[in-house]
PyMOL Python script that loads the backbone (N, CA, C, O; Angstrom):
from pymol import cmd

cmd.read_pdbstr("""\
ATOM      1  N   UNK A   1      53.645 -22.966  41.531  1.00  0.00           N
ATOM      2  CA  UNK A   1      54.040 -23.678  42.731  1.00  0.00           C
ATOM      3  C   UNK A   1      53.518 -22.963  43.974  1.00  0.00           C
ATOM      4  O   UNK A   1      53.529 -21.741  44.117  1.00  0.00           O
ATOM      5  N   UNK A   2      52.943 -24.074  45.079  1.00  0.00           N
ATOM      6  CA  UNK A   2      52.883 -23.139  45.724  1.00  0.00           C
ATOM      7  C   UNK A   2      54.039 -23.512  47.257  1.00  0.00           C
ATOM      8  O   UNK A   2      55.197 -23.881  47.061  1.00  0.00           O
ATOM      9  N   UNK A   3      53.444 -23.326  48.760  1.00  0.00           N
ATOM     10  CA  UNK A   3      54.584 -23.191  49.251  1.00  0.00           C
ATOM     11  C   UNK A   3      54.954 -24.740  49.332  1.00  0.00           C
ATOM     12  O   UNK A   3      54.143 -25.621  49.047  1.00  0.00           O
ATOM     13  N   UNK A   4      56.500 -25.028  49.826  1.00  0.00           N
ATOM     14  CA  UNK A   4      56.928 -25.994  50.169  1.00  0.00           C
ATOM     15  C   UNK A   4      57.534 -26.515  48.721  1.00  0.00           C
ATOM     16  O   UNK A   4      58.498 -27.280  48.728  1.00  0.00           O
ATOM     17  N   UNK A   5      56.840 -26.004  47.276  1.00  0.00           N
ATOM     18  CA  UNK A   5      57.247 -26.503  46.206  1.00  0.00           C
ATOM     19  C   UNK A   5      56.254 -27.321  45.959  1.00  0.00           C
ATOM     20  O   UNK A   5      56.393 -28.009  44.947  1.00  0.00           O
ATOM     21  N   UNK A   6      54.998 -27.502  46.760  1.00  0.00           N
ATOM     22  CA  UNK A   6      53.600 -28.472  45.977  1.00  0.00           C
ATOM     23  C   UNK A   6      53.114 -27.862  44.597  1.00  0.00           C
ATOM     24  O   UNK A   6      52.748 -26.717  44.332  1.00  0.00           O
ATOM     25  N   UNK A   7      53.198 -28.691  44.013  1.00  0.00           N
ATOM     26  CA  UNK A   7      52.293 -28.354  42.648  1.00  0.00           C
ATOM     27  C   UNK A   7      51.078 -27.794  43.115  1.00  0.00           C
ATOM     28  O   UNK A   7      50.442 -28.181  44.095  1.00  0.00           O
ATOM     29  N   UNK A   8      50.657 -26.405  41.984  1.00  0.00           N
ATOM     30  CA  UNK A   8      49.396 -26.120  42.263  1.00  0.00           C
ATOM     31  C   UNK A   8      48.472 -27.213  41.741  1.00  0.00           C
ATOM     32  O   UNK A   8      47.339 -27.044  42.194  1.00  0.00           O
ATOM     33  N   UNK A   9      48.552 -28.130  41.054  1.00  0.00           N
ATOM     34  CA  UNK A   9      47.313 -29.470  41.275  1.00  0.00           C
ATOM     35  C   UNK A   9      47.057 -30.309  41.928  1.00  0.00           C
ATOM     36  O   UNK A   9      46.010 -30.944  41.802  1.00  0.00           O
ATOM     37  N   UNK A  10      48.370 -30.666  43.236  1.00  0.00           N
ATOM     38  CA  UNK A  10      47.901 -31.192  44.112  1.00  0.00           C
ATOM     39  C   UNK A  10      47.823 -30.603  45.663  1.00  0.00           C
ATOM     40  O   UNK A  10      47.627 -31.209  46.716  1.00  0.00           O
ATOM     41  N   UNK A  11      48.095 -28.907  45.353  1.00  0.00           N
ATOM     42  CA  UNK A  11      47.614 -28.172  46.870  1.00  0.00           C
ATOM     43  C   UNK A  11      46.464 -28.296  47.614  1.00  0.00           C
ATOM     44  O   UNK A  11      46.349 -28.208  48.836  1.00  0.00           O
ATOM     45  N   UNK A  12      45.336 -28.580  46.500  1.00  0.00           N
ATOM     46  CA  UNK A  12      43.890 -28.794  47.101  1.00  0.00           C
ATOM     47  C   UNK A  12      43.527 -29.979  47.249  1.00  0.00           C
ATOM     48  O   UNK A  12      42.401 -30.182  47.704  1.00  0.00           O
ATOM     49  N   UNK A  13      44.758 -31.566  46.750  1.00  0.00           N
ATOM     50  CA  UNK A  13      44.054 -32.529  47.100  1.00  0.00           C
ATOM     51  C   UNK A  13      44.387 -33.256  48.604  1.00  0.00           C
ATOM     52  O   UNK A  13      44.342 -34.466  48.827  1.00  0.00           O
ATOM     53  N   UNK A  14      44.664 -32.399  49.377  1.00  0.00           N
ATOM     54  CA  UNK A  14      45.223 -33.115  50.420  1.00  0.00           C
ATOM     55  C   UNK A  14      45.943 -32.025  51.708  1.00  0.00           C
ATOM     56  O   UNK A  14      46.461 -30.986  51.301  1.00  0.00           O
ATOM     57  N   UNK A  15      45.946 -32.199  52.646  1.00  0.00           N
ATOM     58  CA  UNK A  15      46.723 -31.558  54.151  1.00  0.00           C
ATOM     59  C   UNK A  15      48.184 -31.316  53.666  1.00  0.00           C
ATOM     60  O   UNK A  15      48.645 -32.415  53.356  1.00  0.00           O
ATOM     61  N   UNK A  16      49.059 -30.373  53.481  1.00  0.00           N
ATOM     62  CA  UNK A  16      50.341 -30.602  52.982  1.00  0.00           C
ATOM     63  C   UNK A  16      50.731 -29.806  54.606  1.00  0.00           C
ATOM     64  O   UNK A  16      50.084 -28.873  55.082  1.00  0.00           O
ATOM     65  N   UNK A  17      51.924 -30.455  55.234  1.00  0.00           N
ATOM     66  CA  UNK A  17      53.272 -29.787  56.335  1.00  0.00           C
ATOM     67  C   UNK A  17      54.310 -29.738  55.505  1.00  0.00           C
ATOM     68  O   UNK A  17      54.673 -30.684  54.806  1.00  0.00           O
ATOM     69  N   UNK A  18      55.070 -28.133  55.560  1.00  0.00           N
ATOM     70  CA  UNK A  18      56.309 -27.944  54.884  1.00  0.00           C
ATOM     71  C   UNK A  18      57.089 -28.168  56.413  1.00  0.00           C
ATOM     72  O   UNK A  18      56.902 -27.378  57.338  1.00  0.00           O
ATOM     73  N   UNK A  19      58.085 -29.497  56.539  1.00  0.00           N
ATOM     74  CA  UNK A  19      59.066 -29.427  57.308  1.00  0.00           C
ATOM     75  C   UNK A  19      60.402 -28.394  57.553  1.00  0.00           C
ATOM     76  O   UNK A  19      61.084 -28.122  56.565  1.00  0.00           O
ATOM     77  N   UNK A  20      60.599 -28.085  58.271  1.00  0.00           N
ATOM     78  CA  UNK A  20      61.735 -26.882  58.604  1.00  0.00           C
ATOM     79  C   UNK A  20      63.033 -27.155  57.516  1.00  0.00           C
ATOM     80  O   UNK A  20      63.794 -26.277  57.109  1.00  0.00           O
ATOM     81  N   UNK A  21      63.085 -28.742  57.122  1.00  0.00           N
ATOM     82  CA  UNK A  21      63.843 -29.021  56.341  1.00  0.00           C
ATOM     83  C   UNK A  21      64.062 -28.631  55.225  1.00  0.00           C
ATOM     84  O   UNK A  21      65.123 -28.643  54.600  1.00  0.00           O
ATOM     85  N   UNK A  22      62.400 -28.028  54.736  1.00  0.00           N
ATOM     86  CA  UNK A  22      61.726 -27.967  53.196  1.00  0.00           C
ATOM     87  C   UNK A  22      60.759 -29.511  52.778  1.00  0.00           C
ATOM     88  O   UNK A  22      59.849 -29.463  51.951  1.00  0.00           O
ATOM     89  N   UNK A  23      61.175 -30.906  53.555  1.00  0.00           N
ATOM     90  CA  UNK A  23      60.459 -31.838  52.708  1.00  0.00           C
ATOM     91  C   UNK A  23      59.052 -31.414  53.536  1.00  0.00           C
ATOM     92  O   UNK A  23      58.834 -30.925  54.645  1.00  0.00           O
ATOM     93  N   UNK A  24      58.101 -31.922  52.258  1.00  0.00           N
ATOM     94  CA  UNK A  24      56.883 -31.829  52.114  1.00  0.00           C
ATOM     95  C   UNK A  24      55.624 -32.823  52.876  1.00  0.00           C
ATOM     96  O   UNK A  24      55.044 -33.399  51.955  1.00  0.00           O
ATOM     97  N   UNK A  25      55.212 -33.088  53.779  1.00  0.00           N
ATOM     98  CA  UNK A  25      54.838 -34.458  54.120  1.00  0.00           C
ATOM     99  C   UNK A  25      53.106 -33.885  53.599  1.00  0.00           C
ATOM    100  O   UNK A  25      52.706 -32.721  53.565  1.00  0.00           O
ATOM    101  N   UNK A  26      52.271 -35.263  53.209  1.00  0.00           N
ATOM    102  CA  UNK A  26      50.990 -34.906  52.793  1.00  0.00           C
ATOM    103  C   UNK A  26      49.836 -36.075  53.597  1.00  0.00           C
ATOM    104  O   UNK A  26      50.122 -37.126  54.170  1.00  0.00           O
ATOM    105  N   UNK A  27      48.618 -35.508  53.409  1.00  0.00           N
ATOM    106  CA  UNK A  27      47.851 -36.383  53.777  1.00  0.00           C
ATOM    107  C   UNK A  27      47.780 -37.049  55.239  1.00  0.00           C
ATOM    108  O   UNK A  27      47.428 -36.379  56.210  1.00  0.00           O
ATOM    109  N   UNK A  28      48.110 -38.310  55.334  1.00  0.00           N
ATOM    110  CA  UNK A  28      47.625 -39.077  56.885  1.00  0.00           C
ATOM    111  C   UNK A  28      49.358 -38.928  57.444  1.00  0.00           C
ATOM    112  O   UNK A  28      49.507 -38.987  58.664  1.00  0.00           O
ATOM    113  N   UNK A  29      50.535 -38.754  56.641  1.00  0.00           N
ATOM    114  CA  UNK A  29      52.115 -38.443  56.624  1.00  0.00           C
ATOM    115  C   UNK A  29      51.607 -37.278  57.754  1.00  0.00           C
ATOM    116  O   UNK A  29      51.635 -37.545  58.955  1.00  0.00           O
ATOM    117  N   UNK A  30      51.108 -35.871  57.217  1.00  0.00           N
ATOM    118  CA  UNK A  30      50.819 -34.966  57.310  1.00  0.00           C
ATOM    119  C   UNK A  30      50.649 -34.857  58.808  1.00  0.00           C
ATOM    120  O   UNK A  30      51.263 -34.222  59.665  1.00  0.00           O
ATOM    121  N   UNK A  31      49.486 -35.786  58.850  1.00  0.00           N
ATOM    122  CA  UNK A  31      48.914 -35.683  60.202  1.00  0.00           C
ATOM    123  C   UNK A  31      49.655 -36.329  61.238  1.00  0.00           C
ATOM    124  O   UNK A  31      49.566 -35.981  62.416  1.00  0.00           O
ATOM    125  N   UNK A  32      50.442 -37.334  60.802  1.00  0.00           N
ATOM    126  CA  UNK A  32      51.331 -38.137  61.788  1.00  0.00           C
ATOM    127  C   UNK A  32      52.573 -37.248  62.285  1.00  0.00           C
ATOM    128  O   UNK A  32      53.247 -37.298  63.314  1.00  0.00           O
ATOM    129  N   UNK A  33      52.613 -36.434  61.182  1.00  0.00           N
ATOM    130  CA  UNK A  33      54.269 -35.256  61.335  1.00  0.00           C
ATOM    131  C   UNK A  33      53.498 -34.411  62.621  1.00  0.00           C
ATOM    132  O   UNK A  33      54.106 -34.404  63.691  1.00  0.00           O
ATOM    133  N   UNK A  34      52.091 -33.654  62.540  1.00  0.00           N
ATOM    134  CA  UNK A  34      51.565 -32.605  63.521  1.00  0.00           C
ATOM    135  C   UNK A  34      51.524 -33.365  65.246  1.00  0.00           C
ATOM    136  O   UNK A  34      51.602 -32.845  66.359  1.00  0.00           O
ATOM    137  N   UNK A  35      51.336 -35.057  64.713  1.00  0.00           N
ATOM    138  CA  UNK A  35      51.101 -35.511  65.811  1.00  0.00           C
ATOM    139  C   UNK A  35      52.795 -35.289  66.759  1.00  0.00           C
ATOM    140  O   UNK A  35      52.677 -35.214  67.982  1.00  0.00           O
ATOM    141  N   UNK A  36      53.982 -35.214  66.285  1.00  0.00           N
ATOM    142  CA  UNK A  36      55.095 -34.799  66.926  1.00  0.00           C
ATOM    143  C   UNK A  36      54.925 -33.638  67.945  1.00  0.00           C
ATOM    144  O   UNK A  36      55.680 -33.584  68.915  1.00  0.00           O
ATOM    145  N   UNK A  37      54.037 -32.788  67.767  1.00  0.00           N
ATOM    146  CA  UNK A  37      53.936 -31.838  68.587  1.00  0.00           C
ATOM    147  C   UNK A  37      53.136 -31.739  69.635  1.00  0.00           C
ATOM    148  O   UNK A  37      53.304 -30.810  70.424  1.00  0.00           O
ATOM    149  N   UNK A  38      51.921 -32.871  69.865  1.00  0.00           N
ATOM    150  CA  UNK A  38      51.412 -33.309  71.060  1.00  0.00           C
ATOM    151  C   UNK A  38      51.858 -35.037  71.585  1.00  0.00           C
ATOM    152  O   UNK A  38      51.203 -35.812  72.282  1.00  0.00           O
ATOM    153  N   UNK A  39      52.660 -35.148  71.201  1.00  0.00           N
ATOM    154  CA  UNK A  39      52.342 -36.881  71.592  1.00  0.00           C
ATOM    155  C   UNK A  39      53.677 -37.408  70.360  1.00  0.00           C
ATOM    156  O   UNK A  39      53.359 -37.996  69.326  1.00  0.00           O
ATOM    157  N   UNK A  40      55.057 -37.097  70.679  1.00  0.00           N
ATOM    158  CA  UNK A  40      56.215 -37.448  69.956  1.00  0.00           C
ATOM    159  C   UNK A  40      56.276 -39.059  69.943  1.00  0.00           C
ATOM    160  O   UNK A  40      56.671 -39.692  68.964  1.00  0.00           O
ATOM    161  N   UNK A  41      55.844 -39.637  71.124  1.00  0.00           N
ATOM    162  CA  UNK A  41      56.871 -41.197  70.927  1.00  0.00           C
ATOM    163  C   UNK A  41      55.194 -41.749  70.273  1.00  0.00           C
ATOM    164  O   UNK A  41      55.249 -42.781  69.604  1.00  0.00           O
ATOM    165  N   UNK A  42      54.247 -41.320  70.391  1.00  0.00           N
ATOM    166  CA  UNK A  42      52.932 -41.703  69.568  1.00  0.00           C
ATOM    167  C   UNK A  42      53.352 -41.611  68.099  1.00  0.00           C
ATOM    168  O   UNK A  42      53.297 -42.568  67.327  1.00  0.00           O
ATOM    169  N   UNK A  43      53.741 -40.482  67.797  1.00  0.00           N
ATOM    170  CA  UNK A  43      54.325 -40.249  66.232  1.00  0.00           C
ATOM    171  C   UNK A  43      55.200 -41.144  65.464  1.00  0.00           C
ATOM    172  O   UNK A  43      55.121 -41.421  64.267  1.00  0.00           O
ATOM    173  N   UNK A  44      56.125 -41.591  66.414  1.00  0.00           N
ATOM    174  CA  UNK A  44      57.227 -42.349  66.259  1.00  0.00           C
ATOM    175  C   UNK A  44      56.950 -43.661  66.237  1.00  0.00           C
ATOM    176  O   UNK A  44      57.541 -44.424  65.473  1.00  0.00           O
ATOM    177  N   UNK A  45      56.039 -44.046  67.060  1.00  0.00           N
ATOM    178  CA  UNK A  45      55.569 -45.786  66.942  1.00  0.00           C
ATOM    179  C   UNK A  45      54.640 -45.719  65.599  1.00  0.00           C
ATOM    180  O   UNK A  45      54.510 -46.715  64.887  1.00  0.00           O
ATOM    181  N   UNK A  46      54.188 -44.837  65.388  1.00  0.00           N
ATOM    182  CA  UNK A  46      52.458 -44.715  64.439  1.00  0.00           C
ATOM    183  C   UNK A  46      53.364 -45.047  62.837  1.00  0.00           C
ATOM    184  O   UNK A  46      53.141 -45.783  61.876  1.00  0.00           O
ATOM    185  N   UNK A  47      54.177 -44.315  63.107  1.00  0.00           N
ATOM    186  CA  UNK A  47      55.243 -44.183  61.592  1.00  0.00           C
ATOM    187  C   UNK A  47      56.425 -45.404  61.315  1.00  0.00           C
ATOM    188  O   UNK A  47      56.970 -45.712  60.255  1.00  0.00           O
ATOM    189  N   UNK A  48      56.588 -45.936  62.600  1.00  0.00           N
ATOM    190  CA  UNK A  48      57.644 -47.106  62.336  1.00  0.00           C
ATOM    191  C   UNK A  48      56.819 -48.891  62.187  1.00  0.00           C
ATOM    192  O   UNK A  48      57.278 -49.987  61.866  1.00  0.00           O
ATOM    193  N   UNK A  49      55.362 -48.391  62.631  1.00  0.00           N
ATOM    194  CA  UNK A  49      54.084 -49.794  62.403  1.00  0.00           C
ATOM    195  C   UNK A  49      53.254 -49.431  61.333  1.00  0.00           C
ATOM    196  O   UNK A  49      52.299 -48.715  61.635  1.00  0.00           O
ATOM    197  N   UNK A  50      53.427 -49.855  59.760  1.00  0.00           N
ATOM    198  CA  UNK A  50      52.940 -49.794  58.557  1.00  0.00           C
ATOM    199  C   UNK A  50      51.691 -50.506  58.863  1.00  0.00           C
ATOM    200  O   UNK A  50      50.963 -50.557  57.872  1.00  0.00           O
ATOM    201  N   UNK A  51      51.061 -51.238  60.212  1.00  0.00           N
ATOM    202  CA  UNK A  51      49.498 -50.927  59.876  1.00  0.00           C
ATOM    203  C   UNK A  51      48.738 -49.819  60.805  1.00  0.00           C
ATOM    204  O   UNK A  51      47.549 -49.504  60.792  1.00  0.00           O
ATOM    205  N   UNK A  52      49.821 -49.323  61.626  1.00  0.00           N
ATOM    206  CA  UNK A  52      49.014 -47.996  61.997  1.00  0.00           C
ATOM    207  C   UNK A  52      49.378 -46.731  61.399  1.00  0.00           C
ATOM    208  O   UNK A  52      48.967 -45.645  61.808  1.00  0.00           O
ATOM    209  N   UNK A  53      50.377 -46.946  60.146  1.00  0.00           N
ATOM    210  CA  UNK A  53      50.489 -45.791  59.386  1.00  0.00           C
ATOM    211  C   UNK A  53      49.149 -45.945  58.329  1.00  0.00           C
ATOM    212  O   UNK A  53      48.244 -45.116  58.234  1.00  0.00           O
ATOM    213  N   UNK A  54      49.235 -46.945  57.728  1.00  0.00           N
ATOM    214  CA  UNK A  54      47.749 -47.171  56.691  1.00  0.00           C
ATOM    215  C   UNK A  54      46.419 -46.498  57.586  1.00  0.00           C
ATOM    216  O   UNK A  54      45.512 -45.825  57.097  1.00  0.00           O
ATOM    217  N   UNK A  55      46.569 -46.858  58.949  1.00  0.00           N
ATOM    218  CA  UNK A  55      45.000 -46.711  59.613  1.00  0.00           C
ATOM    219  C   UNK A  55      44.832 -45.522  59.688  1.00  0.00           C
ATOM    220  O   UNK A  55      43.766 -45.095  59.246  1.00  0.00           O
ATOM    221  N   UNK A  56      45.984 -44.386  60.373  1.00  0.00           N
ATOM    222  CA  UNK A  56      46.093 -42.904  60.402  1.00  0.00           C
ATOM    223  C   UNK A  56      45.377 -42.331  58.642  1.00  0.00           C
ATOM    224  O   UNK A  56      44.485 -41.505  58.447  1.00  0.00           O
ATOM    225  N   UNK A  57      46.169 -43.135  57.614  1.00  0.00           N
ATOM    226  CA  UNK A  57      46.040 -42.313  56.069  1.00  0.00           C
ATOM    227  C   UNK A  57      44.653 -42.709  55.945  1.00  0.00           C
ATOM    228  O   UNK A  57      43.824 -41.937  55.465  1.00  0.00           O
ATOM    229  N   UNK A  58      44.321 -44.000  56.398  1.00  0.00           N
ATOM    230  CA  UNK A  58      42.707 -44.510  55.758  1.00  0.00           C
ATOM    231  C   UNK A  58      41.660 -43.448  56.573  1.00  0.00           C
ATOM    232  O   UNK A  58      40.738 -42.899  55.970  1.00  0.00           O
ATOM    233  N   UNK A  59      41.901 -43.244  57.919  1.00  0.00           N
ATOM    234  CA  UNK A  59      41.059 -41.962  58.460  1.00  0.00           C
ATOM    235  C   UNK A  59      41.194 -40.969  58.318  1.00  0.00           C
ATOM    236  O   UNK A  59      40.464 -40.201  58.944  1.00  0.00           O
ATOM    237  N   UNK A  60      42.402 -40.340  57.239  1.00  0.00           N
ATOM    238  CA  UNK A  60      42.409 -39.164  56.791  1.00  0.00           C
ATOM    239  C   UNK A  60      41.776 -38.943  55.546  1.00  0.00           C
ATOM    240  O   UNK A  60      41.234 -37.908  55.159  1.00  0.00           O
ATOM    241  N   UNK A  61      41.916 -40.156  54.887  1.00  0.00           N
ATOM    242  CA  UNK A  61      41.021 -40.017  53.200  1.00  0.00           C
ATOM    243  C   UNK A  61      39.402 -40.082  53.804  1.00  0.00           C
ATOM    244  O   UNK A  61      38.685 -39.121  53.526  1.00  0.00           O
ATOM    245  N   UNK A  62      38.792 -41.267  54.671  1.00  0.00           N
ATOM    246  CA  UNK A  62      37.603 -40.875  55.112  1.00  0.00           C
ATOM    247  C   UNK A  62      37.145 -39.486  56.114  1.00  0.00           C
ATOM    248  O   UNK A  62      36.153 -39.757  56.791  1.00  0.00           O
ATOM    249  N   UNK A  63      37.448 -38.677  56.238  1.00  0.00           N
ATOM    250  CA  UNK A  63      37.523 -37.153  56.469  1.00  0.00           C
ATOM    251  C   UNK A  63      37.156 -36.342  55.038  1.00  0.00           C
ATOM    252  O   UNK A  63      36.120 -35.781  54.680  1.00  0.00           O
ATOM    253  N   UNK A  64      38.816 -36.580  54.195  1.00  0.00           N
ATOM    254  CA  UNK A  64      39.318 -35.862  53.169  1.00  0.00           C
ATOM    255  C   UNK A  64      37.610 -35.463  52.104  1.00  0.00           C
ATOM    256  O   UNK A  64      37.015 -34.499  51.622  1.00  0.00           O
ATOM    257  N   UNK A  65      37.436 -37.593  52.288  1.00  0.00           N
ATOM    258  CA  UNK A  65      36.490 -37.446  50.999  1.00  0.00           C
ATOM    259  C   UNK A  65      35.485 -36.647  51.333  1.00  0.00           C
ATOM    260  O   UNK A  65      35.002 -35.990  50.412  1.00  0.00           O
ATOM    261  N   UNK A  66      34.822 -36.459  52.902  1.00  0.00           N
ATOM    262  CA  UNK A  66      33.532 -35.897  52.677  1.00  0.00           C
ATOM    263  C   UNK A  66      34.119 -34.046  53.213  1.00  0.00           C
ATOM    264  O   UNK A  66      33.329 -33.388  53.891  1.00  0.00           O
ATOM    265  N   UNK A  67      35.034 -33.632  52.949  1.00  0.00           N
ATOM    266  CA  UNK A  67      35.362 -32.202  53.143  1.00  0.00           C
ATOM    267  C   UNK A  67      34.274 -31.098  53.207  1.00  0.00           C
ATOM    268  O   UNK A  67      33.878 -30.147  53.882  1.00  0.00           O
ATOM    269  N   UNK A  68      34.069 -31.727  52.226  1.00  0.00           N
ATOM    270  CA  UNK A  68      33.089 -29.941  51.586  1.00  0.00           C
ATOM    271  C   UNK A  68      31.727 -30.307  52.128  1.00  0.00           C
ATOM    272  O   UNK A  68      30.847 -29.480  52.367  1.00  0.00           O
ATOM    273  N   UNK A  69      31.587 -32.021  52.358  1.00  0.00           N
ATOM    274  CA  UNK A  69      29.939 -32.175  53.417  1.00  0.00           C
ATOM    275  C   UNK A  69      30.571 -30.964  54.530  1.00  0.00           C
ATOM    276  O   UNK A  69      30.153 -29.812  54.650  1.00  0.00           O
ATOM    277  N   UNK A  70      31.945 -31.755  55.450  1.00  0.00           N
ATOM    278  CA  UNK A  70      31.877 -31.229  56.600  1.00  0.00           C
ATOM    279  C   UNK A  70      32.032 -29.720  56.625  1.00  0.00           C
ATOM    280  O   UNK A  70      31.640 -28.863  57.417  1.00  0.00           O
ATOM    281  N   UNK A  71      32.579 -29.685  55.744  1.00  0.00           N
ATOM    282  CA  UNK A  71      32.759 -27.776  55.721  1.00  0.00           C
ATOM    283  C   UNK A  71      31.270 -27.006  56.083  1.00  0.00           C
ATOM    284  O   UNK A  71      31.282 -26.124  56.941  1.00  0.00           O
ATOM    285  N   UNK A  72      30.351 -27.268  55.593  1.00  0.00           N
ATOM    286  CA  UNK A  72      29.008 -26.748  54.893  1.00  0.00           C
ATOM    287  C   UNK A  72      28.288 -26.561  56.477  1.00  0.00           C
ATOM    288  O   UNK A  72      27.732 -25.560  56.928  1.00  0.00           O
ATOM    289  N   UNK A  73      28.472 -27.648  57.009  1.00  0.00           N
ATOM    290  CA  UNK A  73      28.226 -27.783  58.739  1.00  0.00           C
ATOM    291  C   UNK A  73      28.952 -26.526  59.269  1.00  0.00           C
ATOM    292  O   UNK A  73      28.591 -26.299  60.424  1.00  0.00           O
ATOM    293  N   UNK A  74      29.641 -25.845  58.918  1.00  0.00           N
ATOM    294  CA  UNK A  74      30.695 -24.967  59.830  1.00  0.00           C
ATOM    295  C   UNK A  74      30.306 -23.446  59.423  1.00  0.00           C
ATOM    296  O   UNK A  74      30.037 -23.079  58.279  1.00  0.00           O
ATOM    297  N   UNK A  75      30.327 -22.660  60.543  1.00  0.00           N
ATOM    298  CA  UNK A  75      29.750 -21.422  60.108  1.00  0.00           C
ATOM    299  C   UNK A  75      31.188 -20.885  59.301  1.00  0.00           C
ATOM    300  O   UNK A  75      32.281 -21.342  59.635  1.00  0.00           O
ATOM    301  N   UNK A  76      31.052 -19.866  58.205  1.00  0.00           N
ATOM    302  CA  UNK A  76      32.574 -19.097  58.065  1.00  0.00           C
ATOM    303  C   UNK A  76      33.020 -17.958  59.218  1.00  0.00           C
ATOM    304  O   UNK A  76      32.104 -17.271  59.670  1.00  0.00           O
ATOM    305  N   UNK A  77      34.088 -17.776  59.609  1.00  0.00           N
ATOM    306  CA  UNK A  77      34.746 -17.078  60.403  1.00  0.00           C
ATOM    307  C   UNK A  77      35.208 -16.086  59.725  1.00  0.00           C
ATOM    308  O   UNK A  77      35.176 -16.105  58.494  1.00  0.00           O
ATOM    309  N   UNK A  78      35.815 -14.852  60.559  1.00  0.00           N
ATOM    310  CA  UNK A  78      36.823 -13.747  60.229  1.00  0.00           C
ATOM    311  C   UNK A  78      38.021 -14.663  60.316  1.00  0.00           C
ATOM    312  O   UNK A  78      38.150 -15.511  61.199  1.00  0.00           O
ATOM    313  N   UNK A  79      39.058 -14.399  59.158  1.00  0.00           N
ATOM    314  CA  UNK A  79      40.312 -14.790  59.673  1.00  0.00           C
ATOM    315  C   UNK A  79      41.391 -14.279  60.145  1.00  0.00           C
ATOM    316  O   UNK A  79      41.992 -13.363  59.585  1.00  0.00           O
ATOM    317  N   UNK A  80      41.828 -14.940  61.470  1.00  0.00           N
ATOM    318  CA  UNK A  80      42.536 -14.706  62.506  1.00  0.00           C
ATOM    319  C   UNK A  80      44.236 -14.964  61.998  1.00  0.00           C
ATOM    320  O   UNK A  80      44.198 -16.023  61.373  1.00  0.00           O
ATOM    321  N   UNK A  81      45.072 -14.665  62.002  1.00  0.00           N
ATOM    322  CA  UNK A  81      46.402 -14.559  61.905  1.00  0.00           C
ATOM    323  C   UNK A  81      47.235 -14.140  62.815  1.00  0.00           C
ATOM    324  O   UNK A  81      47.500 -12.983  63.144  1.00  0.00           O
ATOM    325  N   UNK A  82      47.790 -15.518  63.360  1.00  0.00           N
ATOM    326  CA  UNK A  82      48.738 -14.855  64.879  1.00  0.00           C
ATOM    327  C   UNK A  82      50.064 -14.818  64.008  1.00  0.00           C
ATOM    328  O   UNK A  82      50.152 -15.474  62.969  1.00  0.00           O
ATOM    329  N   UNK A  83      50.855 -14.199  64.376  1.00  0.00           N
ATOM    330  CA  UNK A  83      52.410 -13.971  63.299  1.00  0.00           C
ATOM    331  C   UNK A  83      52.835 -15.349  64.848  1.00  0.00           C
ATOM    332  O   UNK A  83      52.379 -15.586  65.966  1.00  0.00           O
ATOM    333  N   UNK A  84      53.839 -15.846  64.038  1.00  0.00           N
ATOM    334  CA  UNK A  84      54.260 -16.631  64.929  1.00  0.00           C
ATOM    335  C   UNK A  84      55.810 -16.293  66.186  1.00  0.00           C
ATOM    336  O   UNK A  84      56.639 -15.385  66.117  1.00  0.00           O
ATOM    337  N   UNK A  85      55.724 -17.167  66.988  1.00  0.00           N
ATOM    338  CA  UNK A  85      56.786 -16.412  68.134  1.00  0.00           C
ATOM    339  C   UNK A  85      57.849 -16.667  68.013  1.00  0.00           C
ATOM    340  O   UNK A  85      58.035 -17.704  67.377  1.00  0.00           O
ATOM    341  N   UNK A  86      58.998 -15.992  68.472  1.00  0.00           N
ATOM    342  CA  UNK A  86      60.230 -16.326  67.950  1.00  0.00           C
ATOM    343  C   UNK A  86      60.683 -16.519  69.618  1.00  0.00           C
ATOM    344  O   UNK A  86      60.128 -15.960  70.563  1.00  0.00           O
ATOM    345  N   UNK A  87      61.863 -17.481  69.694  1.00  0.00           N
ATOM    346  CA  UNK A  87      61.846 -17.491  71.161  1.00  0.00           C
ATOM    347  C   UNK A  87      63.179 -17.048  70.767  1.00  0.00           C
ATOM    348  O   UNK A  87      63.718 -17.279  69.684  1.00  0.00           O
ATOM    349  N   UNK A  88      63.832 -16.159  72.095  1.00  0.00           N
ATOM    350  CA  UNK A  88      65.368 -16.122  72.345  1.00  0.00           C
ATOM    351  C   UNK A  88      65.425 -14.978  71.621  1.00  0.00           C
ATOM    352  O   UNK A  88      66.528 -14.801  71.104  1.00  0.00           O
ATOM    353  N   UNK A  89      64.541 -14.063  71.386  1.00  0.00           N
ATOM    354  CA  UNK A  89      64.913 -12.860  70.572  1.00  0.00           C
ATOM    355  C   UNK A  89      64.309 -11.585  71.746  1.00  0.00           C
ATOM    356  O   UNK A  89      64.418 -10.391  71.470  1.00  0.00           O
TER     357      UNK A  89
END
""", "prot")
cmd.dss("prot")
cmd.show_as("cartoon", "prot")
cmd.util.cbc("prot")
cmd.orient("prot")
């Protein structure tokens, strides 16, 4: 398992967000959950209109599928690790 409780066979097929809750959201879900953090009432309409939830997932599988094209385009980096901030401490 890995985090959140995803199976290690479907960690690599897809974007996984572990919610603070623990649930797991994946894929174009995934991307609609990140969209809460720039643009909340965008998130909220995108997820409550089942054809702009399909349109978000259908432009995430056309991404998804060509990955490893787009990767190949990208130089590799050092990786960077910010520990994250705790506020009120």
């Amino acid at each position: 398992m890995r985090a959140g409780g995803v199976p290690e066979e479907r960690w690599q097929s897809s974007m996984h967000v572990v919610r603070v809750d623990g649930r797991v959201v994946s894929a174009g879900d995934a991307v609609i959950e990140l969209m809460r953090f720039t643009s909340p009432w965008k998130a909220r309409v995108t997820r409550a209109v089942p054809r702009l939830r399909h349109k978000v997932d259908r432009q995430y599988r056309e991404v998804a599928d060509r990955r490893a094209e787009l990767s190949a385009k990208v130089p590799d980096a050092e990786l960077v690790i910010d520990p994250p901030t705790v506020f009120g401490t």
